[in-house]
C-alpha positions in Angstrom: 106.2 99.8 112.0 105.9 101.6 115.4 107.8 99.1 116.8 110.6 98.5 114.2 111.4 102.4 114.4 111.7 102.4 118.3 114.3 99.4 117.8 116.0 101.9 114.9 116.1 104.8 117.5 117.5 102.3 120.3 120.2 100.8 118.0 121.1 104.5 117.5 121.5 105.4 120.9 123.7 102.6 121.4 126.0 103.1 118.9 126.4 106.6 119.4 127.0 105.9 123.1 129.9 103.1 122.0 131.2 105.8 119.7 131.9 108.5 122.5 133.2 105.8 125.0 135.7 104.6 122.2 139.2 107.3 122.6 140.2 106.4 119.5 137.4 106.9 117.3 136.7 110.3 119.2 140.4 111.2 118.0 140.2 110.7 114.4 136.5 110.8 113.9 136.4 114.1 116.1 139.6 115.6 116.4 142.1 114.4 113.5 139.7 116.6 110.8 140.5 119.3 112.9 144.0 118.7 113.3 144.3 118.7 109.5 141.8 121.8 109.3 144.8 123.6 111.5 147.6 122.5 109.7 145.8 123.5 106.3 144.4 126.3 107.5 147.9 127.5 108.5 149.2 127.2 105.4 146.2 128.3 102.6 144.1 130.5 105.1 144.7 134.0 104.1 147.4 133.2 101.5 147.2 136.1 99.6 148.1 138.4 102.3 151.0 136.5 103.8 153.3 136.6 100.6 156.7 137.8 102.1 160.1 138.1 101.1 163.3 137.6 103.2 165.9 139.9 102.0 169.0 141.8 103.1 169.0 145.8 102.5 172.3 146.8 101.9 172.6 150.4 101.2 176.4 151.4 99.6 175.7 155.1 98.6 175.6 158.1 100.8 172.7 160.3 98.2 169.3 161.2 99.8 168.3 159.8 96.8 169.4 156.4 98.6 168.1 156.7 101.8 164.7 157.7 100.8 164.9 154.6 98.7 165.7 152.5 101.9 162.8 153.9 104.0 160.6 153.3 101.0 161.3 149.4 100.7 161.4 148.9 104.6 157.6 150.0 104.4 156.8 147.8 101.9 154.8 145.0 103.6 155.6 142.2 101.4 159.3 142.5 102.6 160.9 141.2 106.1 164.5 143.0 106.0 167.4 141.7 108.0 168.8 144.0 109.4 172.1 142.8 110.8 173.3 141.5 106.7 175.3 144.6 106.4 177.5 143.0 103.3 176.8 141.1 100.1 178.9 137.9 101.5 176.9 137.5 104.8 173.8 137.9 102.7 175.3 134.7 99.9 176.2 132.9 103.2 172.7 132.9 104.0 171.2 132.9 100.7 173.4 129.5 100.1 171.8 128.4 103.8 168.2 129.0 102.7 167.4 131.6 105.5 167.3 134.7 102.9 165.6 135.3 99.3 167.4 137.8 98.0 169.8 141.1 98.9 168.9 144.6 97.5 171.9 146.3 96.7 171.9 150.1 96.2 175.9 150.7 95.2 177.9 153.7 95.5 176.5 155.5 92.4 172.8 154.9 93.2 171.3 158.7 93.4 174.5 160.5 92.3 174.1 162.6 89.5 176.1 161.4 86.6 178.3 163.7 84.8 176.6 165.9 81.8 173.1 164.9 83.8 171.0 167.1 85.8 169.6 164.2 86.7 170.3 161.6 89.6 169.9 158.3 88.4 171.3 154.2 89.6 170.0 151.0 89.5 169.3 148.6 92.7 170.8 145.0 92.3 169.0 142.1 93.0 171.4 139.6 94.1 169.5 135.8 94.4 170.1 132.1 94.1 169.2 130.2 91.1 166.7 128.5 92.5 164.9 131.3 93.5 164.5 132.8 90.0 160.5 133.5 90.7 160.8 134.7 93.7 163.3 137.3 91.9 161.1 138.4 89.3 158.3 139.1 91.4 161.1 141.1 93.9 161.7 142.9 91.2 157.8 144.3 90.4 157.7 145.3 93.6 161.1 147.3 93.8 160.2 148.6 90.4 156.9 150.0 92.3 158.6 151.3 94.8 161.1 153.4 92.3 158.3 154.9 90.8 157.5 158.0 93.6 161.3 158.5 93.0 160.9 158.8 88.9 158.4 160.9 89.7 160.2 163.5 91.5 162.1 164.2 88.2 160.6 162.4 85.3 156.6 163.9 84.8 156.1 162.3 81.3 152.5 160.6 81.1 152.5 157.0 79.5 150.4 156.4 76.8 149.8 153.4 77.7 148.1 151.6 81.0 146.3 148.9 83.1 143.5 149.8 84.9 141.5 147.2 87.5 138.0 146.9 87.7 136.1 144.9 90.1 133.6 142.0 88.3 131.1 141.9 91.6 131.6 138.6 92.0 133.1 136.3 94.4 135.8 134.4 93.9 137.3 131.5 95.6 140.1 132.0 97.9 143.0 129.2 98.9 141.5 128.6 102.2 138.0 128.3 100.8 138.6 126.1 98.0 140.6 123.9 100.4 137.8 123.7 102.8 135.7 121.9 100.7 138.1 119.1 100.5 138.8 119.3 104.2 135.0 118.4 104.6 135.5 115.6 102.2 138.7 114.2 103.9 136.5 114.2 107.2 133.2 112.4 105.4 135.8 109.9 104.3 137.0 109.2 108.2 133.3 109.4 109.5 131.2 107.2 106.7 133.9 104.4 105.6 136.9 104.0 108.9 133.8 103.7 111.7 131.7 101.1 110.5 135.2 99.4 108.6 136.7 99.4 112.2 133.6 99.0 114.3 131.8 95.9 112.3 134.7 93.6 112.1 135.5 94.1 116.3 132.0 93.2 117.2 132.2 90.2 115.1 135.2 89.1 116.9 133.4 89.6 119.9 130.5 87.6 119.0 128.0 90.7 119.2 126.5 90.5 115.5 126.3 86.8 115.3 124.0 87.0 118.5 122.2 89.8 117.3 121.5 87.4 114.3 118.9 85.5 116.3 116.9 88.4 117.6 114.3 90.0 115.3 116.3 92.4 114.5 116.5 93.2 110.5 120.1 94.1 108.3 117.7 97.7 107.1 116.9 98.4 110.7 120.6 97.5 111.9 121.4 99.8 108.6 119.5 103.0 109.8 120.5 102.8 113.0 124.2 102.8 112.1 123.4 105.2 109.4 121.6 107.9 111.9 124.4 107.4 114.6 127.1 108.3 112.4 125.2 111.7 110.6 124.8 113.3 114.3 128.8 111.9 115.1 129.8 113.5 111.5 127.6 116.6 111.8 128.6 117.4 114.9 132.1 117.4 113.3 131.3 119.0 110.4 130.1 122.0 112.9 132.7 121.8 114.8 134.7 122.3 111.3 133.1 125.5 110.0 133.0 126.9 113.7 136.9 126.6 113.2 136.9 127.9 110.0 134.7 130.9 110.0 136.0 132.1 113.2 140.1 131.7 112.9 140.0 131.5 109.6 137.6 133.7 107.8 135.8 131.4 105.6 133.2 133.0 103.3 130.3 131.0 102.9 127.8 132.7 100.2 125.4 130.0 100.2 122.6 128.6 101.6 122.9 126.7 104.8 119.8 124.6 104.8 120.6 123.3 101.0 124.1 122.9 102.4 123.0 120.5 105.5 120.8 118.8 103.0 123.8 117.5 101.0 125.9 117.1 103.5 123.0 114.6 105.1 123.0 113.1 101.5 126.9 112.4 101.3 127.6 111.2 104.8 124.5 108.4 103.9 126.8 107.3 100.6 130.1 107.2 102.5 128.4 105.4 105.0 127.4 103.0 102.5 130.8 101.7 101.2 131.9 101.6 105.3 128.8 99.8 105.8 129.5 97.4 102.4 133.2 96.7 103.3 133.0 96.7 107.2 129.9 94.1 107.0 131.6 91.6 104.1 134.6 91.8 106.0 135.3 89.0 109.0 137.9 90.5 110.1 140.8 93.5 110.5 142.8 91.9 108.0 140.7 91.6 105.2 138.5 95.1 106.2 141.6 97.0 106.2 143.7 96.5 103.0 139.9 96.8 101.1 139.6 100.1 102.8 142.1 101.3 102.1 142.2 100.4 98.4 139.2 102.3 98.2 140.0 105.3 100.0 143.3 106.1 98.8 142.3 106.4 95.2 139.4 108.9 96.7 141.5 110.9 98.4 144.5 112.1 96.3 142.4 112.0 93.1 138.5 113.5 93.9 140.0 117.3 94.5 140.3 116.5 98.5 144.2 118.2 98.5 144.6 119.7 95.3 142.5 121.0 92.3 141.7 118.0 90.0 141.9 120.1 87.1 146.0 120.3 87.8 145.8 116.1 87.3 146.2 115.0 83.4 142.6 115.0 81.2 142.4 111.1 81.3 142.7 111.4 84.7 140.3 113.8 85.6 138.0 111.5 83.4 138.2 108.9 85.6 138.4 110.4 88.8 134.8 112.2 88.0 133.1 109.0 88.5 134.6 108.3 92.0 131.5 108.9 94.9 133.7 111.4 96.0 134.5 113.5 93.4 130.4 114.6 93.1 130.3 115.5 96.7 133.4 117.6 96.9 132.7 120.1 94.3 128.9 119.7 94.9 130.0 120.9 98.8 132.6 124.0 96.8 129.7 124.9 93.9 127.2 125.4 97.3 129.5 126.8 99.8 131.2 129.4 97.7 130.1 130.1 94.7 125.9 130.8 96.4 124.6 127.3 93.9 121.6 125.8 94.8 120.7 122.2 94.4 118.7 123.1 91.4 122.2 124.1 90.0 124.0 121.3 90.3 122.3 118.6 89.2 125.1 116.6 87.4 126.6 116.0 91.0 123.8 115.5 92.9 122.6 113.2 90.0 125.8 111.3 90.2 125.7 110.7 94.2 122.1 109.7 94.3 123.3 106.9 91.8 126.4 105.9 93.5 123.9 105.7 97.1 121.3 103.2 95.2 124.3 101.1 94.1 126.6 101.2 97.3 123.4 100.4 99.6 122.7 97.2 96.6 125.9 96.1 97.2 125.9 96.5 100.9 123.2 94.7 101.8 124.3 91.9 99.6 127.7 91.2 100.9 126.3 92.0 105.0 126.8 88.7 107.0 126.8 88.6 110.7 129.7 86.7 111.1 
């Protein structure tokens, strides 16, 4: 036994060695994940607090009433204002161009004092393109908040009725956050299925299997050494992922690291698997590729890696539950951000632990050396 684990630990070294001499599977088993952790990041990491509009401020009335208005919505910090749109037809030229949301007109009247009133009163105009009708309505919340310090000043009746906001003490999930967890799933996909599915069918072209067919060496042992190989290669990315995240992008993690390690161990193994099952049945590129990707594919758009499953239609997210994905993406979301424990989640981790028995089955049935 002694023995047979010293030729594990060799085989280990050895592919871990021809993984780090190999440019290309450094790029998309190292560096692609982070690549798509940027471009992700850029777009979901703080989300909520980089909703902006683009509009032109064009002020037609010469009241107080109107300039206090304009300094009120240029300090609003949802709103970049351009300030050289002086007139509603540059601001439709650019509105039809899709540089600018919307123009905020405050005409002639706004802040005058009407006659028979005591009272200044107007209305600002939201001028926008159909296709920006949401964008419109939710302008108009936030101008309607920023009237309200002028009602004030001259209106002092108390509403009856009211909203108030209370926080629940929990966490939530933010965009970034619930992304994340797919990110990690889009990278155990790359590092358990593309490295053996490239690697395997290149050594049997070069002959190096079939001669290591006549050695002692066992399929398990040739199994575990791959398998141990690629968990430091994916860990090692996986921490190079949440150093990424935590630091530039603020990524809350509420739960516990070690149970978190322990399932991500646990899902590189069963994405290994189905590398390991394809890769070693397949004699070459062109029959390990199109099977890869048949399988992968399917994974990746419908097991929550890009988007929320619960967006896809019911059936759907029927079937897409039972992909070996699917249980290691929200077991990777339940742990990371909502504090579970593996005691918690059982279902998924139930689920994996039966797609690993079956994957490896298959794997070391379909394995040939040449």
């Amino acid at each position: 036994m002694k023995q047979s684990l010293y030729t594990v630990f060799v085989f280990a070294y050895v592919n871990t060695k021809r993984f780090f001499r190999n440019r290309v599977a450094i790029f998309f088993g190292l560096l692609f994940p982070l690549i798509i952790l940027f471009v992700l990041g850029g777009i979901f990491g703080n989300a909520g607090n980089n909703i902006s509009f683009n509009i032109a401020l064009i002020n037609e009335s010469q009241s107080p009433i109107a300039a206090q208005m304009s300094t009120n919505l240029a300090s609003v910090s949802v709103f970049k204002i351009n300030t050289k749109i002086t007139t509603l037809s540059d601001a439709q030229v650019q509105m039809a161009n899709g540089t600018l949301d919307a123009a905020v007109v405050l005409p002639a009247s706004f802040g005058q004092t009407a006659a028979g009133s005591s009272t200044p009163s107007g209305a600002a105009v939201i001028y926008y393109p159909y296709t920006n009708a949401q964008e419109a309505q939710a302008l108009e919340s936030v101008i309607q908040a920023a009237l309200q310090p002028l009602n004030g000043q001259f209106v002092t009746t108390a509403m009856p009725f009211g909203v108030s906001v209370q926080e629940t003490g929990t966490q939530g999930l933010t965009s970034f956050d619930y992304t994340f967890a797919g990110l990690l799933g889009f990278a155990l996909l790359g590092i358990g299925i593309f490295g053996p599915v490239n690697i395997f069918p290149e050594l049997k072209k070069q002959g190096v299997l079939r001669r290591l067919e006549t050695t002692p060496l066992k399929v398990w042992q040739y199994f575990v050494a791959t398998a141990l190989s690629q968990c430091a290669v994916g860990l090692l990315t996986i921490a190079a992922m949440f150093l990424c995240a935590i630091l530039i992008f603020h990524l809350q993690v509420v739960g516990n690291y070690f149970e978190l390690f322990v399932y991500l161990i646990l899902s590189i193994i069963t994405m290994l698997g189905i590398g390991l099952a394809v890769g070693g049945w397949a004699k070459d590129q062109s029959q390990a590729a199109p099977l890869s990707n048949i399988i992968v594919f399917p994974m990746m758009f419908l097991s929550g890696t890009f988007f929320p499953r619960f967006l896809m239609p019911g059936w759907l997210q029927g079937i897409s539950t039972y992909f070996p994905l699917t249980p290691i993406i929200d077991g990777l979301r339940m742990i990371a951000t909502q504090g579970k424990h593996l005691t918690d989640i059982g279902p998924q981790l139930g689920l994996l632990l039966v797609w690993t028995v079956v994957i490896y089955v298959i794997a070391f049935r379909v394995f040939r050396w040449s």
